[in-house]
PDB file of the backbone (N, CA, C, O) and the ligand in Angstrom, with CONECT records:
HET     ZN  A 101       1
ATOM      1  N   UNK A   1       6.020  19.059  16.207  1.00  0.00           N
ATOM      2  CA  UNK A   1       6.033  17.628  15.869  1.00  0.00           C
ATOM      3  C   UNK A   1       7.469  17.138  15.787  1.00  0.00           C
ATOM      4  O   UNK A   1       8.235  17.673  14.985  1.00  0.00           O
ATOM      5  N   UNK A   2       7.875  16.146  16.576  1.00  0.00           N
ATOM      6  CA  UNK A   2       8.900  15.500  16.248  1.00  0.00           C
ATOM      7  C   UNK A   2       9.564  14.761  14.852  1.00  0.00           C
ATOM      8  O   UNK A   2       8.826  14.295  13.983  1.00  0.00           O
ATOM      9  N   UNK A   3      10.722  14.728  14.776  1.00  0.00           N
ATOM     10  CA  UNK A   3      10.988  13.980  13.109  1.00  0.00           C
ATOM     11  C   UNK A   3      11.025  12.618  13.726  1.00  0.00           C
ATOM     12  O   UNK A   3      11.347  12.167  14.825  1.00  0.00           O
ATOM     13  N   UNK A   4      10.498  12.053  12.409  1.00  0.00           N
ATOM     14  CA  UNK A   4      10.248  10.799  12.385  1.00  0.00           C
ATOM     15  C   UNK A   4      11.661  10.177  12.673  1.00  0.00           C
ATOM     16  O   UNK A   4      12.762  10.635  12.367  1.00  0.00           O
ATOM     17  N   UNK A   5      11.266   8.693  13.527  1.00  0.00           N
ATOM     18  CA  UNK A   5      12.671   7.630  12.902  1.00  0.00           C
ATOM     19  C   UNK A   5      12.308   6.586  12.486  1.00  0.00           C
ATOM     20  O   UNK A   5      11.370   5.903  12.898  1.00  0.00           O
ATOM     21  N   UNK A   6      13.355   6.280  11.238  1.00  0.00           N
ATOM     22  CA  UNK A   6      12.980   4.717  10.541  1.00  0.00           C
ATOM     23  C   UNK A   6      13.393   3.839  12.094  1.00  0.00           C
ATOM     24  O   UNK A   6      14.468   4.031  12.661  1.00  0.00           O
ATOM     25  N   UNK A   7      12.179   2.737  12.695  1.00  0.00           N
ATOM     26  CA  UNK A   7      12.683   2.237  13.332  1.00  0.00           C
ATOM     27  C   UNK A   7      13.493   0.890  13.273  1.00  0.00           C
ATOM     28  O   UNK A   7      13.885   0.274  14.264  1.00  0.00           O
ATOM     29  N   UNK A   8      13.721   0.454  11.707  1.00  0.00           N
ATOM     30  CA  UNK A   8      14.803  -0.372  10.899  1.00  0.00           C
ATOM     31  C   UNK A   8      16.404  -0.080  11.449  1.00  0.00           C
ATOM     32  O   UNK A   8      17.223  -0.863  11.931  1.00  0.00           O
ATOM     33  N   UNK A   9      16.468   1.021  11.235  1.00  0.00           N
ATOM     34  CA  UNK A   9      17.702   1.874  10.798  1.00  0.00           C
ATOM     35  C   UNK A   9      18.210   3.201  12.015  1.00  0.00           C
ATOM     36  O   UNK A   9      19.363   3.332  12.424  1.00  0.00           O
ATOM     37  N   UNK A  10      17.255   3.905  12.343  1.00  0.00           N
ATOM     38  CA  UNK A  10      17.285   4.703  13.144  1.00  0.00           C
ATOM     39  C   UNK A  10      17.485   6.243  12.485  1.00  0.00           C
ATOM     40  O   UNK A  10      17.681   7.178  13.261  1.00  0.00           O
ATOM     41  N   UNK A  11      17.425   6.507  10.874  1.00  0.00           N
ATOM     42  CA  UNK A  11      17.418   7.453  10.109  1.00  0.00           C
ATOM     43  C   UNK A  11      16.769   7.903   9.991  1.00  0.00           C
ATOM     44  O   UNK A  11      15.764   7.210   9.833  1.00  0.00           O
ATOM     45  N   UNK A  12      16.544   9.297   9.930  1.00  0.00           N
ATOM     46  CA  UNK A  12      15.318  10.566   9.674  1.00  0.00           C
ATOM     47  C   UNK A  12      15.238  10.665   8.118  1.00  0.00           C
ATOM     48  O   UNK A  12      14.549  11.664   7.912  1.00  0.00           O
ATOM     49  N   UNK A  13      15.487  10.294   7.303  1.00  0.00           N
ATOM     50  CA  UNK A  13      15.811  11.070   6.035  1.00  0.00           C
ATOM     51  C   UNK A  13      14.817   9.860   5.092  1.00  0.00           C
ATOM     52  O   UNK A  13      15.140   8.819   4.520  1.00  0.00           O
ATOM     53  N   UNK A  14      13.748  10.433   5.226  1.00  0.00           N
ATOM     54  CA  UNK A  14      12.611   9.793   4.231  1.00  0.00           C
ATOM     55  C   UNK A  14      12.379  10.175   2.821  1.00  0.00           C
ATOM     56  O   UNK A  14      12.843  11.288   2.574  1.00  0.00           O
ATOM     57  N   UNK A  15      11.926   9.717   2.035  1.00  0.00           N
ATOM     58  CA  UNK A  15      11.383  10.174   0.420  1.00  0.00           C
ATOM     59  C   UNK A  15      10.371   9.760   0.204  1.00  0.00           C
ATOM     60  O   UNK A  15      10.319   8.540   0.044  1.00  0.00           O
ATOM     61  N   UNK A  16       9.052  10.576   0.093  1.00  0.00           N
ATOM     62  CA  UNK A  16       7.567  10.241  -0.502  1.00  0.00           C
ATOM     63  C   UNK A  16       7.841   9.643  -1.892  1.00  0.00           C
ATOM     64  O   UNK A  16       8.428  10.375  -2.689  1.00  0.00           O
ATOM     65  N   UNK A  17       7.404   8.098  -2.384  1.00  0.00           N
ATOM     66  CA  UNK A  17       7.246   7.638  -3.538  1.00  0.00           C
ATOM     67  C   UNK A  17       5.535   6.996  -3.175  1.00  0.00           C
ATOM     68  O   UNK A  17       4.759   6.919  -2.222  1.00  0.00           O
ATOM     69  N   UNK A  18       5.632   6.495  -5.169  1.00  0.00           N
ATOM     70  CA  UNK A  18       4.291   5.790  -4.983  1.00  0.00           C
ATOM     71  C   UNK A  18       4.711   4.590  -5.168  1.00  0.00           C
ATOM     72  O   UNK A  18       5.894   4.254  -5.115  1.00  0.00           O
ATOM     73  N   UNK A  19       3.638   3.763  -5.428  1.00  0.00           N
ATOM     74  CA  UNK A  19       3.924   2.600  -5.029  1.00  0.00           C
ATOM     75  C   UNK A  19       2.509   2.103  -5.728  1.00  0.00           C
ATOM     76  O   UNK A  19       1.514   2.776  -5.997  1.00  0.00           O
ATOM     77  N   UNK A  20       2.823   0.338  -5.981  1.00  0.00           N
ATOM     78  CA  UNK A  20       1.303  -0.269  -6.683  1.00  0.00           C
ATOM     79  C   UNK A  20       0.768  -1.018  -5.406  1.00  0.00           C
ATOM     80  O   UNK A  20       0.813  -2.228  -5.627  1.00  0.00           O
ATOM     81  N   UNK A  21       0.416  -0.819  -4.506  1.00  0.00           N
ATOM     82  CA  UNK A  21       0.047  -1.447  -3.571  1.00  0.00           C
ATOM     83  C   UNK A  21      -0.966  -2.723  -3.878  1.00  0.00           C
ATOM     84  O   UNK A  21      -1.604  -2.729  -4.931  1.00  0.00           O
ATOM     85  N   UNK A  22      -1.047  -3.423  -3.257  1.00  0.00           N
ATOM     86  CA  UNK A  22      -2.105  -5.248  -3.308  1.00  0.00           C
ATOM     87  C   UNK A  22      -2.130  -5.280  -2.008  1.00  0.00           C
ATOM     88  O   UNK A  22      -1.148  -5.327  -1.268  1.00  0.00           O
ATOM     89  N   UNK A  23      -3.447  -5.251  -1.652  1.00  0.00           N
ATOM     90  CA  UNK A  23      -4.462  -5.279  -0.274  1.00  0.00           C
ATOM     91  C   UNK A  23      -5.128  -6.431  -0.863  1.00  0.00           C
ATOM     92  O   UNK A  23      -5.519  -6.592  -2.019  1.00  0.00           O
ATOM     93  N   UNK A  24      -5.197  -7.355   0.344  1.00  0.00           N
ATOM     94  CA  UNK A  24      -5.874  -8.542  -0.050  1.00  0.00           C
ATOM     95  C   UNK A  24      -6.220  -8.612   2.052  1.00  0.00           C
ATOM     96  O   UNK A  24      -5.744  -8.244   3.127  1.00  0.00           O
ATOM     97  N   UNK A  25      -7.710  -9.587   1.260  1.00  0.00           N
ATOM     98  CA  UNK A  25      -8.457  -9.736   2.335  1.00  0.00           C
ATOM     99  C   UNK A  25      -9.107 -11.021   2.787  1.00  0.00           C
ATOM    100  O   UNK A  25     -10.293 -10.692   2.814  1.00  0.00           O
ATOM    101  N   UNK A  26      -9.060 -12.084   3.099  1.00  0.00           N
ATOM    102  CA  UNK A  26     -10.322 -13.054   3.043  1.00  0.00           C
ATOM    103  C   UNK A  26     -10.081 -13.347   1.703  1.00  0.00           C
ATOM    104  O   UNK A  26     -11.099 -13.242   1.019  1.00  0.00           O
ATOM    105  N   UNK A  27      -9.314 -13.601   1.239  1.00  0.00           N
ATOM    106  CA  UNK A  27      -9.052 -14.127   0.111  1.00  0.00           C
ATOM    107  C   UNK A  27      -9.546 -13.140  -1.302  1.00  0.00           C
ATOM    108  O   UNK A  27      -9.535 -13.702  -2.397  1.00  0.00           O
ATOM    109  N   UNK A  28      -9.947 -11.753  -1.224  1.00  0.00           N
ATOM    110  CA  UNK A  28     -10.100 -11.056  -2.192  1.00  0.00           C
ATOM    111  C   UNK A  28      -9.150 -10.086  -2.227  1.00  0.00           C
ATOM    112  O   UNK A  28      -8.708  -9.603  -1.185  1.00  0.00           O
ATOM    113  N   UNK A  29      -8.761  -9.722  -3.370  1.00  0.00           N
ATOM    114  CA  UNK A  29      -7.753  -8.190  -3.593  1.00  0.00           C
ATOM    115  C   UNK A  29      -8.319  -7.075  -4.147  1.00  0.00           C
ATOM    116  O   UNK A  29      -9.402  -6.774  -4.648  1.00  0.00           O
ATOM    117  N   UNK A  30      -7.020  -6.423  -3.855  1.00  0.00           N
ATOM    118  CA  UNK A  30      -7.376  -4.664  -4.637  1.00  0.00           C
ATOM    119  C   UNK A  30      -6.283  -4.485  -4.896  1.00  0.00           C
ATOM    120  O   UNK A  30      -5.376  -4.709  -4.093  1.00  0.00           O
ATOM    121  N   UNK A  31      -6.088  -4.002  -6.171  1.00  0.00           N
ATOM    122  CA  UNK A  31      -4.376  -3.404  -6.448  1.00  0.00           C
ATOM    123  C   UNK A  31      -4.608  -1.915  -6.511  1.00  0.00           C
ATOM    124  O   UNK A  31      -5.561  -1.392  -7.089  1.00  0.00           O
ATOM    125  N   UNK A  32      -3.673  -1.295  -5.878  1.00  0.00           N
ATOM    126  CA  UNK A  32      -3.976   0.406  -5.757  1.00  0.00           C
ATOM    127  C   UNK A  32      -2.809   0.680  -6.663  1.00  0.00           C
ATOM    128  O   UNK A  32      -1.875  -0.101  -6.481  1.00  0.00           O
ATOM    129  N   UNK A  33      -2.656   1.419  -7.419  1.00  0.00           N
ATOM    130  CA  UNK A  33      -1.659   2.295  -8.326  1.00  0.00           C
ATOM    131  C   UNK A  33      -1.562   3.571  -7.389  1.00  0.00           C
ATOM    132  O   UNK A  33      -2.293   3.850  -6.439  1.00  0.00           O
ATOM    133  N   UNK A  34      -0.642   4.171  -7.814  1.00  0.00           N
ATOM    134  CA  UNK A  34      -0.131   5.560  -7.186  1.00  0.00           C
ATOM    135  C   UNK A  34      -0.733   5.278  -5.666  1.00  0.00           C
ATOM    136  O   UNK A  34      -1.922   5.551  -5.502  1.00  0.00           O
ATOM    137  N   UNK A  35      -0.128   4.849  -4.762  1.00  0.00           N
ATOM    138  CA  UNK A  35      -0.303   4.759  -3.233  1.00  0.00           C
ATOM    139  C   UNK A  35       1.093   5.173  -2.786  1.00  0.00           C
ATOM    140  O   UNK A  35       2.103   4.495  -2.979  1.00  0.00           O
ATOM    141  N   UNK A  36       1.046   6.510  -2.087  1.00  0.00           N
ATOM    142  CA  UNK A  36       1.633   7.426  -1.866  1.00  0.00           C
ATOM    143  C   UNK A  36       2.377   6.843  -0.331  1.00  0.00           C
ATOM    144  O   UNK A  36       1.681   6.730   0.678  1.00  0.00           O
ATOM    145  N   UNK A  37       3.603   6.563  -0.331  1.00  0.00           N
ATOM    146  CA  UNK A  37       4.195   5.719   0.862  1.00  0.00           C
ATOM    147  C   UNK A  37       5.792   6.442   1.215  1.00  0.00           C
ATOM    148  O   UNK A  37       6.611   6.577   0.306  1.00  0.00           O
ATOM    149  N   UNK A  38       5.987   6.720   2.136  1.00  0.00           N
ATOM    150  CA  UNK A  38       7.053   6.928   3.050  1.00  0.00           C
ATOM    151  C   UNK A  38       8.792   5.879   3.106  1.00  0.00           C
ATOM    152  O   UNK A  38       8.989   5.007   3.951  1.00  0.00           O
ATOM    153  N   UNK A  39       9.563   6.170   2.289  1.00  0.00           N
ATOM    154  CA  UNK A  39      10.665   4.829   2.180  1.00  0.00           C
ATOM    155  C   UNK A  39      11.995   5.775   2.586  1.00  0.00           C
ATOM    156  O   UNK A  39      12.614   6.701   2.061  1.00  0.00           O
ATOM    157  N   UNK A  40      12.081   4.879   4.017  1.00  0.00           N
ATOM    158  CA  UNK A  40      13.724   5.069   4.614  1.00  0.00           C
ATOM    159  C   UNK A  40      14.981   5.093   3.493  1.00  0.00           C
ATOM    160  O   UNK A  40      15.337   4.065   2.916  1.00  0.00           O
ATOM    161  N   UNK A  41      15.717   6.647   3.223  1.00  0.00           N
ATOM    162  CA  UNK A  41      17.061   6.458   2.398  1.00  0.00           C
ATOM    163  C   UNK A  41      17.427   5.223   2.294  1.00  0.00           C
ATOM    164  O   UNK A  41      17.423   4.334   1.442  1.00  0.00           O
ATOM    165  N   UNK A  42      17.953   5.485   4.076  1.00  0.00           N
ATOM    166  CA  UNK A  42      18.841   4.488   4.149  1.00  0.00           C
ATOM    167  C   UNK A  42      18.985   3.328   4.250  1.00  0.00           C
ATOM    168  O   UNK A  42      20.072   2.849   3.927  1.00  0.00           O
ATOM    169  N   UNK A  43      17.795   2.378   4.794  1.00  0.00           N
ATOM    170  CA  UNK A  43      17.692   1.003   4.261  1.00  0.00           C
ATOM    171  C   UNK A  43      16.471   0.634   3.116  1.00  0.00           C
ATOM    172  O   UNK A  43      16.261  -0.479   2.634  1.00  0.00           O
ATOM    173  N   UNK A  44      15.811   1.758   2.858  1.00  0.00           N
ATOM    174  CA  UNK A  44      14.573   0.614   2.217  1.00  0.00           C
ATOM    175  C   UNK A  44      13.528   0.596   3.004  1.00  0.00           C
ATOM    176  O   UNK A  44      12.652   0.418   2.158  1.00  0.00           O
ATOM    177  N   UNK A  45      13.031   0.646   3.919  1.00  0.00           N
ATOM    178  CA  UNK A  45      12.243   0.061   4.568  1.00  0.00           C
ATOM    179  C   UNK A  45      10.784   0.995   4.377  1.00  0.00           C
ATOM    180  O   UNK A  45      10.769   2.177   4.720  1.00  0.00           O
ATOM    181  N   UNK A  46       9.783   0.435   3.892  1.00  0.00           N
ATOM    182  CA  UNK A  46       8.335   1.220   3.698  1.00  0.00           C
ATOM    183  C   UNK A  46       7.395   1.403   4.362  1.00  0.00           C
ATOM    184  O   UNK A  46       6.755   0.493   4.888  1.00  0.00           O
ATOM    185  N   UNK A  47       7.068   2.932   4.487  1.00  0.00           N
ATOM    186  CA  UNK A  47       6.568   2.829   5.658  1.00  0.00           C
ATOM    187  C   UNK A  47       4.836   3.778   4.767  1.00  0.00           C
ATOM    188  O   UNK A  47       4.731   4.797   4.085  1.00  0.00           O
ATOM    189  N   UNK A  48       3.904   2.845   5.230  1.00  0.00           N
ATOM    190  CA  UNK A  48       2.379   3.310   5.257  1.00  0.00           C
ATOM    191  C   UNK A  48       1.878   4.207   6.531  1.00  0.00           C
ATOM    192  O   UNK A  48       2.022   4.164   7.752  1.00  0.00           O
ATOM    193  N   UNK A  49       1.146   5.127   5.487  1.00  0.00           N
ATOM    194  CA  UNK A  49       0.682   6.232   6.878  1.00  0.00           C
ATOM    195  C   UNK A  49      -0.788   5.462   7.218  1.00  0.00           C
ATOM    196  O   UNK A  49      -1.332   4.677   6.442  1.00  0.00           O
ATOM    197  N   UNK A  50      -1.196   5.767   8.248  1.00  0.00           N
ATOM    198  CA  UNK A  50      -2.520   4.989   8.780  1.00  0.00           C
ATOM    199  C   UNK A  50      -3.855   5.429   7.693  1.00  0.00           C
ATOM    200  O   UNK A  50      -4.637   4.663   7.130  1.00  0.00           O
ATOM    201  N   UNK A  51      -3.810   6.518   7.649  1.00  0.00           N
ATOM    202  CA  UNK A  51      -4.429   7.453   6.901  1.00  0.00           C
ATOM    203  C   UNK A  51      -4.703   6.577   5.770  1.00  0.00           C
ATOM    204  O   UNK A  51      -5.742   5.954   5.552  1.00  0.00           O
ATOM    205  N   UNK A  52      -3.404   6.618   4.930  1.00  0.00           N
ATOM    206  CA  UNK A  52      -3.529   5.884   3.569  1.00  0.00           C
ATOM    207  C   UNK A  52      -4.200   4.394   3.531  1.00  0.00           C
ATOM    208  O   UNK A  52      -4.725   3.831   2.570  1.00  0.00           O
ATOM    209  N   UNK A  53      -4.093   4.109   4.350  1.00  0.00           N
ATOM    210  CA  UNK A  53      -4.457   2.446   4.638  1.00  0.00           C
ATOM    211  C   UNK A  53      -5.994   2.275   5.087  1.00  0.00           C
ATOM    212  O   UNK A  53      -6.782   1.434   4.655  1.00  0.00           O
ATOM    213  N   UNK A  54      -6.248   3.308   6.094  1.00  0.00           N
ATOM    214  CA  UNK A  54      -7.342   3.492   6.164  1.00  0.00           C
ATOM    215  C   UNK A  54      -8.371   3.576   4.856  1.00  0.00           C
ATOM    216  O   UNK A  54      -9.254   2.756   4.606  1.00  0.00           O
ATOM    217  N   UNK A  55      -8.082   4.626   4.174  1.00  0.00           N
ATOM    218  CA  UNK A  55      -8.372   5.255   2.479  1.00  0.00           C
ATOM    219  C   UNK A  55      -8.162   3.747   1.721  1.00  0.00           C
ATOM    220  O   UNK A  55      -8.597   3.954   0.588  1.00  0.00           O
ATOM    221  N   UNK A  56      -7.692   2.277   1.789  1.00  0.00           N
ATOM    222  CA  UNK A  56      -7.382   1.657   0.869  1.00  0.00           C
ATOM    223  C   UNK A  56      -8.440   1.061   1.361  1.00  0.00           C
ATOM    224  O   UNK A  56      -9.324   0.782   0.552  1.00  0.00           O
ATOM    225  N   UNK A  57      -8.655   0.688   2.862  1.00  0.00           N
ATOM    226  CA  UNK A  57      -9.476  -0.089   3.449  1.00  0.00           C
ATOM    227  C   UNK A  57     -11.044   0.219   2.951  1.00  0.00           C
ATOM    228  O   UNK A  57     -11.900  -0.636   2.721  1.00  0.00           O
ATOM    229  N   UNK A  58     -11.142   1.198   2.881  1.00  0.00           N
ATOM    230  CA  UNK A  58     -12.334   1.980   2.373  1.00  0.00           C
ATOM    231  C   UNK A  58     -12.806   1.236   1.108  1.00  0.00           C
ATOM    232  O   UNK A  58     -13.584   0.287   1.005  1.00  0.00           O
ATOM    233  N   UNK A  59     -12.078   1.973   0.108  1.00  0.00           N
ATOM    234  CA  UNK A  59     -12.045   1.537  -1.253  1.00  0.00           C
ATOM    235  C   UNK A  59     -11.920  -0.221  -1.578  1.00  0.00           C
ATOM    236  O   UNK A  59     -12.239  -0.680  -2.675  1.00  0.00           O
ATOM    237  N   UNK A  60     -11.564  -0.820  -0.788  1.00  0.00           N
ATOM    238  CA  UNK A  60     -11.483  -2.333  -0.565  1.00  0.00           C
ATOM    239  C   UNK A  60     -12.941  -3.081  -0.660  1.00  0.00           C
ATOM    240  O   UNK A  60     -13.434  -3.989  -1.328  1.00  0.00           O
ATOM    241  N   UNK A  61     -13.415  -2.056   0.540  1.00  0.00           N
ATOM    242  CA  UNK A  61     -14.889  -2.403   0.958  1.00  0.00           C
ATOM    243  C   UNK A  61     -15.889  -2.363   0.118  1.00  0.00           C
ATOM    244  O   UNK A  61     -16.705  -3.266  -0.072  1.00  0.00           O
ATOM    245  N   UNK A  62     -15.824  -0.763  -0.678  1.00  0.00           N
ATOM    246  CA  UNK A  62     -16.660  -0.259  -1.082  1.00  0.00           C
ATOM    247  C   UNK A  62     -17.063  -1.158  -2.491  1.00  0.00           C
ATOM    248  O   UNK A  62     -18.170  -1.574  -2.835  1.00  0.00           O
ATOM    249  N   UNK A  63     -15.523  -1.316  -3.279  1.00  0.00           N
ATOM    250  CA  UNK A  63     -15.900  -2.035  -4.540  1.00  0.00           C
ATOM    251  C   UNK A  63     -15.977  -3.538  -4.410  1.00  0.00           C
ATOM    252  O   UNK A  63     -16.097  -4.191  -5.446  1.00  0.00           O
ATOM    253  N   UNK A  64     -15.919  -4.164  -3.223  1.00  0.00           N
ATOM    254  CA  UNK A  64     -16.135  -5.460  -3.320  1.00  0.00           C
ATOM    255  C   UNK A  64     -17.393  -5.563  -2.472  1.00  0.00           C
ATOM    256  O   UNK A  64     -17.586  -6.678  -1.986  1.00  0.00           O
ATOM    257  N   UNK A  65     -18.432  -4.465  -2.155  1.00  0.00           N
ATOM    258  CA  UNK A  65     -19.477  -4.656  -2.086  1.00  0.00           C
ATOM    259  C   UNK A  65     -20.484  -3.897  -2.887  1.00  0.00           C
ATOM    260  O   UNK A  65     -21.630  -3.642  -2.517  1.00  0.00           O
ATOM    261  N   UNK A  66     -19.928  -3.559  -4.037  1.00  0.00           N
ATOM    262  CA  UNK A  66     -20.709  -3.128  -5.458  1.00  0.00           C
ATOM    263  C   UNK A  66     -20.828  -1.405  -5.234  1.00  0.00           C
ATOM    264  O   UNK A  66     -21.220  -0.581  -6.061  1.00  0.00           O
ATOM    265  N   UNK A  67     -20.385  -1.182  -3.929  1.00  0.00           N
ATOM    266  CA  UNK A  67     -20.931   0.760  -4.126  1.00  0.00           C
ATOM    267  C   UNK A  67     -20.094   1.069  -4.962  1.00  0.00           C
ATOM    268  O   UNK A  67     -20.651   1.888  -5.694  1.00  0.00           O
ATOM    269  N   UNK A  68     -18.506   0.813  -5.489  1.00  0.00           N
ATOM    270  CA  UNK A  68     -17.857   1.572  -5.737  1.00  0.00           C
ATOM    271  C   UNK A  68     -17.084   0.515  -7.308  1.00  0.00           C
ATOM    272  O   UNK A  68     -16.769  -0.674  -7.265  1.00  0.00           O
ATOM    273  N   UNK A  69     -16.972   1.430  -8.492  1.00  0.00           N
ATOM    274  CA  UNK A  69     -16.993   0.610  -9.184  1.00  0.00           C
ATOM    275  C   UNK A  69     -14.987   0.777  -9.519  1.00  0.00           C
ATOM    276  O   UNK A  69     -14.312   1.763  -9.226  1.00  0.00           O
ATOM    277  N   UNK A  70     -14.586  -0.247 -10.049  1.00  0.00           N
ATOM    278  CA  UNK A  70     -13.003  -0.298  -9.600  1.00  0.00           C
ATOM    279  C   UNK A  70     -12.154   0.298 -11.195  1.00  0.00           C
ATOM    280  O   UNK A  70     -12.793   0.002 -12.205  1.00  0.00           O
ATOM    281  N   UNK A  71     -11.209   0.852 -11.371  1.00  0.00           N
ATOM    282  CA  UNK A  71     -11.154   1.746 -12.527  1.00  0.00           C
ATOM    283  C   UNK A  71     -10.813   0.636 -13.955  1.00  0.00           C
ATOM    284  O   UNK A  71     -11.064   0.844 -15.142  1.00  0.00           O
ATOM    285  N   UNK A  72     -10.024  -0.820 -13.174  1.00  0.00           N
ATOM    286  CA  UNK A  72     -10.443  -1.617 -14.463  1.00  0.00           C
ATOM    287  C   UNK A  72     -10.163  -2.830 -13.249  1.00  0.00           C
ATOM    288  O   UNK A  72      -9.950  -2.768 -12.038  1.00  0.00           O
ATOM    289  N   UNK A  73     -10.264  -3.803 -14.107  1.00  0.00           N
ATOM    290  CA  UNK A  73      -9.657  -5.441 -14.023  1.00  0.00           C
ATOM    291  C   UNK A  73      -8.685  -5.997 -14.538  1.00  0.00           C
ATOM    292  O   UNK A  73      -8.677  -5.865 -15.762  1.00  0.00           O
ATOM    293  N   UNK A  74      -7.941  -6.507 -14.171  1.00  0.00           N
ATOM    294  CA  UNK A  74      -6.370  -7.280 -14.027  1.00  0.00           C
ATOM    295  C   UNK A  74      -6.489  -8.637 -14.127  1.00  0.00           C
ATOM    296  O   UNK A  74      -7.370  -9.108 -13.408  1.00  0.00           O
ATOM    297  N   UNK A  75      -5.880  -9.402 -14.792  1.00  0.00           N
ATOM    298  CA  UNK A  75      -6.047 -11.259 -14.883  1.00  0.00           C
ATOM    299  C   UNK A  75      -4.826 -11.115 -14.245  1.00  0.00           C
ATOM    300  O   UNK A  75      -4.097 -10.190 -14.604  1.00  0.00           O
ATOM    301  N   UNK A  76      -4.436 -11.941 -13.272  1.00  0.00           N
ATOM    302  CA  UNK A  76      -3.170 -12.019 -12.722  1.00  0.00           C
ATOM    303  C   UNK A  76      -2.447 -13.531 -12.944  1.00  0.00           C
ATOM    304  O   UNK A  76      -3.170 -14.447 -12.551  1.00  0.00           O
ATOM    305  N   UNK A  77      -1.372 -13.880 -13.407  1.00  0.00           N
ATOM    306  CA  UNK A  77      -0.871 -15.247 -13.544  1.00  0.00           C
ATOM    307  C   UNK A  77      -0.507 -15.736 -12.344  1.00  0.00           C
ATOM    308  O   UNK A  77       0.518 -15.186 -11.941  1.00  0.00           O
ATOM    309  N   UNK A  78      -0.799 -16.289 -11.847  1.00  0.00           N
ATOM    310  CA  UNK A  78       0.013 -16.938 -10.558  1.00  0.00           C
ATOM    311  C   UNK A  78       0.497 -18.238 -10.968  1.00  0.00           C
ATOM    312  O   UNK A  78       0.126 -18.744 -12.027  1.00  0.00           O
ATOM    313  N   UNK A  79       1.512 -18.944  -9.982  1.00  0.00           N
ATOM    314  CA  UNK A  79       2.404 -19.872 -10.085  1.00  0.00           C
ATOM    315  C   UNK A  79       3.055 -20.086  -8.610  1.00  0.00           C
ATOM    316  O   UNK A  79       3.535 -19.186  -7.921  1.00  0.00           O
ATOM    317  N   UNK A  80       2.966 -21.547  -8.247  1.00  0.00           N
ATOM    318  CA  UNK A  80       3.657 -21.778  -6.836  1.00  0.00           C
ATOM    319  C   UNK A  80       5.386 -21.634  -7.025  1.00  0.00           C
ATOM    320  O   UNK A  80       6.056 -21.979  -7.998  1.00  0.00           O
ATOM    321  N   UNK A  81       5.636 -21.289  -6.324  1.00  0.00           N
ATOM    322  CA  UNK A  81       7.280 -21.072  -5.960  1.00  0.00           C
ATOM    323  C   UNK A  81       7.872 -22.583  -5.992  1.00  0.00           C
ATOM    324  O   UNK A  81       7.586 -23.234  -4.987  1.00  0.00           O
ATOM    325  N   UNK A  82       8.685 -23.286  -7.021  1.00  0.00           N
ATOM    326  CA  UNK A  82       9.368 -24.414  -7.399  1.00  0.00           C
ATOM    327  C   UNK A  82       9.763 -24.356  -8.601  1.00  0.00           C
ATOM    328  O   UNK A  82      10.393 -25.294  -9.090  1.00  0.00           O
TER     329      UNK A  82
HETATM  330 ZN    ZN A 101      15.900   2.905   7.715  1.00  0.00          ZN2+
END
């Protein structure tokens, strides 16, 4: 297998972090905690494996069509930018 390149930057030198991910769809969300993501040293830049996204897509589906029940609920404040 070849090493990856950030294609931002052109750097090999990645670090697995997590991350709170927000998948939103058609106007519904999911906030994922610990979503395990790929971030270039050298600029920043985040990179999702298909895999994982796939796995969010799942879980997206599942609890916003009642199979899957979601580990809690969040009130979120929103506010327009001004
Ligand atoms: Zn980079």
């Amino acid at each position: 297998m070849s090493e990856k390149q950030c294609t931002t930057c052109g750097s090999s030198a990645y670090e697995t972090r997590q991350i709170t991910y927000l998948y939103s769809h058609q106007g519904k969300y999911l906030i994922v905690p610990n979503t395990p993501v790929e971030v270039c040293q050298h600029c920043g830049t985040v990179y999702y494996s298909a895999a994982v996204l796939k796995r969010i897509e799942q879980q997206f589906c599942d609890i916003h069509s009642d199979a899957m029940a979601p580990d809690d609920y969040l009130q979120v404040p929103m506010k327009a930018f001004g």
